[in-house]
Phi, psi and omega in degrees: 000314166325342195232352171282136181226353216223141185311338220264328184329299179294303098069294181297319170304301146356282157281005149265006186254330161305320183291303162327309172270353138326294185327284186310319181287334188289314204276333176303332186291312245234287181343097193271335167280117201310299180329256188340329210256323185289317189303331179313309197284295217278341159287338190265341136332287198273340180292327181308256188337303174321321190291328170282285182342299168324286140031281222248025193059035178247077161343295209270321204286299173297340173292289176312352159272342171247018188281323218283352182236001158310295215280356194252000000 
């Protein structure tokens, strides 16, 4: 998203941020360990929320909800 400039950029983003959160709702399912199953949720949260942010063109407030999940 930092490097995204162009309408059609966020557009892609968007939809990778939908594609994570498919992902993540599949593994909340599937996920038998408690740990693991909570971390699932709070990222399949927060790509949910960034995708609204994106949304609504408030760039960095979604870019900053998703750093805290760079680093895993």
């Amino acid at each position: 998203m930092e490097r995204s400039t162009t309408f059609e950029h966020f557009v892609y983003r968007e939809a990778e941020l939908d594609a994570v959160w498919s992902i993540t709702d599949f593994l909340l399912r599937s996920e038998k360990n408690a740990a693991a199953r909570a971390a699932i949720a709070d990222l399949h949260r927060v790509v949910h929320r960034a995708h609204d942010l994106l949304g609504e063109r408030r760039i960095a407030e979604a870019i900053a909800s998703l750093r805290p999940f760079a680093a895993l």
